[in-house]
C-alpha positions in Angstrom: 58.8 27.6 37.1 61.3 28.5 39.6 59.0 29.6 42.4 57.5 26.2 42.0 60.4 24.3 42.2 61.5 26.5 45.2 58.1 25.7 46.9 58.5 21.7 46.5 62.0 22.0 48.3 60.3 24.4 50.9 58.0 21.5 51.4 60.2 18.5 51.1 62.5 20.6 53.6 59.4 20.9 56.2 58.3 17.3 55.6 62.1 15.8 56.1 62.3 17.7 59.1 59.0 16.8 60.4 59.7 13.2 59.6 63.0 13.3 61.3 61.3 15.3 64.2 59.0 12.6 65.0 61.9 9.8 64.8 63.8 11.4 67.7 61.2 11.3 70.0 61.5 7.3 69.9 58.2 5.5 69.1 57.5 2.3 70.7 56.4 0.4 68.1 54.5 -3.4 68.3 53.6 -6.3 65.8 51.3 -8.8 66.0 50.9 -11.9 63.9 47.3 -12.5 63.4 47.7 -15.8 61.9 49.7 -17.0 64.5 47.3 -15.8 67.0 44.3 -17.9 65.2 46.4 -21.0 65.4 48.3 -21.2 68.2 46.1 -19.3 70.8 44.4 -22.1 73.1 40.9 -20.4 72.4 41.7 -21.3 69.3 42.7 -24.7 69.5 39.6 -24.8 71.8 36.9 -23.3 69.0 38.3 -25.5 66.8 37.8 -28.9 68.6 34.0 -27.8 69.3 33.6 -27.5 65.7 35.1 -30.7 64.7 33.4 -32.3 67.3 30.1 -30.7 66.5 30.5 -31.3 62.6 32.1 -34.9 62.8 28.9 -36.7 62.7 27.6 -34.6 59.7 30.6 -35.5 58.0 30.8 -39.3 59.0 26.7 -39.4 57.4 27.8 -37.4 54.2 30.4 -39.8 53.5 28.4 -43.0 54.3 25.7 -41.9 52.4 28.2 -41.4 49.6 29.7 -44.9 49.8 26.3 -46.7 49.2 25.1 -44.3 46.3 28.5 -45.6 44.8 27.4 -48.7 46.1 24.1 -48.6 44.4 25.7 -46.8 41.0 28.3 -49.9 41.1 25.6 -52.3 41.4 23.5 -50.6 38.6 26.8 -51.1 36.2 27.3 -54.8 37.1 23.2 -55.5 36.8 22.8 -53.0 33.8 22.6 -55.7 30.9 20.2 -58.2 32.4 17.7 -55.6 33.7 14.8 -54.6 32.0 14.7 -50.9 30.3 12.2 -49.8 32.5 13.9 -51.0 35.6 17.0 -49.6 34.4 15.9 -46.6 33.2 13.7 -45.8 36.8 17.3 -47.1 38.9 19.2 -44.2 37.0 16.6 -41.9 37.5 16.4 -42.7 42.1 20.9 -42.4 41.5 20.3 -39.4 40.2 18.0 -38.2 42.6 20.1 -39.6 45.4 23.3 -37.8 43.9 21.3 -34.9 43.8 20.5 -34.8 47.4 24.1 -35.8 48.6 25.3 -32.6 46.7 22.8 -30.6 48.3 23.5 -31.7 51.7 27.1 -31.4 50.9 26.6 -27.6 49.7 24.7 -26.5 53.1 27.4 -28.7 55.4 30.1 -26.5 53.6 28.0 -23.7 53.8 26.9 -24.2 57.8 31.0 -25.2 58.4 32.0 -22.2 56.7 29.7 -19.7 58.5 30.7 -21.3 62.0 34.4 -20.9 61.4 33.5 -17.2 60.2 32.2 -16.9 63.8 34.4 -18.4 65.5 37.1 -16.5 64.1 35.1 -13.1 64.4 34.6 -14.4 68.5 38.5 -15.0 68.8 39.7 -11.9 66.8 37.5 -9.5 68.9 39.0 -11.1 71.9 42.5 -10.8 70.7 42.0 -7.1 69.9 41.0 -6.6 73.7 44.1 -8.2 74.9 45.8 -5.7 72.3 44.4 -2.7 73.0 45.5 -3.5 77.1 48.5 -4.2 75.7 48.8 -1.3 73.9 47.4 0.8 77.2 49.6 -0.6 80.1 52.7 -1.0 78.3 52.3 3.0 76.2 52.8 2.0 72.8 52.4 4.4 69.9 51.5 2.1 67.4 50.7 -2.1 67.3 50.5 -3.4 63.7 49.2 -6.4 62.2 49.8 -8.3 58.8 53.2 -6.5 57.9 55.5 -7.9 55.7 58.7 -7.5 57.8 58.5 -7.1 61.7 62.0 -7.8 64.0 62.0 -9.5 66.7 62.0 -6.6 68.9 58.6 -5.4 68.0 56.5 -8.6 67.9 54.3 -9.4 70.5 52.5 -12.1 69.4 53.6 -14.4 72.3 52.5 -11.8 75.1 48.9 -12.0 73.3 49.1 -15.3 72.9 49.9 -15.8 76.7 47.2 -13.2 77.3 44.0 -15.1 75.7 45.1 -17.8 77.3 45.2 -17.0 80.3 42.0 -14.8 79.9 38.5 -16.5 81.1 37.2 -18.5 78.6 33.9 -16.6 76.3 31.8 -19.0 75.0 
């Protein structure tokens, strides 16, 4: 019982000493705010107008194609009584249909949207690791970190990437 207790003070003696070893040699030490980066880089900014440019017109159809099936479903209420049950009954049945198609083309606009800003993203975030990593080689850090929970001032670098991407050639 003693020998082991001795041992974990042996070791907590070493690991102290190691720790406190590597403090004195004074790491330089860098955070980046990856969130910060994806909005305020002018890549960025840049990705995103494409996309809202390239998916405005999609949208602008989805939603006009969803005004008149309300349109239609609101003229189906109104003419409901005075229409024969057939009629009726084959009006609901094309709404439904309609509704059905609107949801579908909703589903794969979300779905295309969602995949493009997943690329888009992956694009920007493999150029911001570049700028990081020369970062990281022509100024000698140690270590750069991202998504911390508390960074100082003194170690974020977000603004010198941020300057770097935009300044960098445009990839696309």
């Amino acid at each position: 019982m003693i020998t082991k207790l001795l041992k974990s003070l042996v070791l907590a003696s070493i690991a102290l000493a190691a720790s406190t070893a590597v403090m004195a040699q004074e790491l330089k030490i860098g955070y980046v705010n990856s969130e910060r980066v994806l909005r305020e880089a002018t890549p960025a900014k840049a990705a995103l107008a494409r996309m809202e440019s390239d998916f405005m017109k999609r949208q602008k159809d989805l939603a006009d194609q969803g005004a008149k099936l309300k349109a239609a479903a609101d003229k189906l209420d109104k003419d409901a009584p005075t229409l024969p049950e057939a009629e009726r009954t084959r009006r609901q049945r094309e709404l439904v249909e309609q509704d059905r198609d609107l949801q579908r083309k909703q589903r794969e606009f979300q779905e295309d949207l969602n995949q493009r800003r997943n690329e888009e993203t992956a694009s920007l975030v493999e150029r911001a690791n570049k700028v990081i990593k020369q970062i990281f080689d022509s100024e000698k850090y140690d270590v750069i970190l991202q998504d911390v929970v508390f960074a100082s001032a003194k170690v974020d670098i977000t603004e010198k990437v941020i300057k770097a991407l935009n300044a960098a050639p445009a990839a696309r």
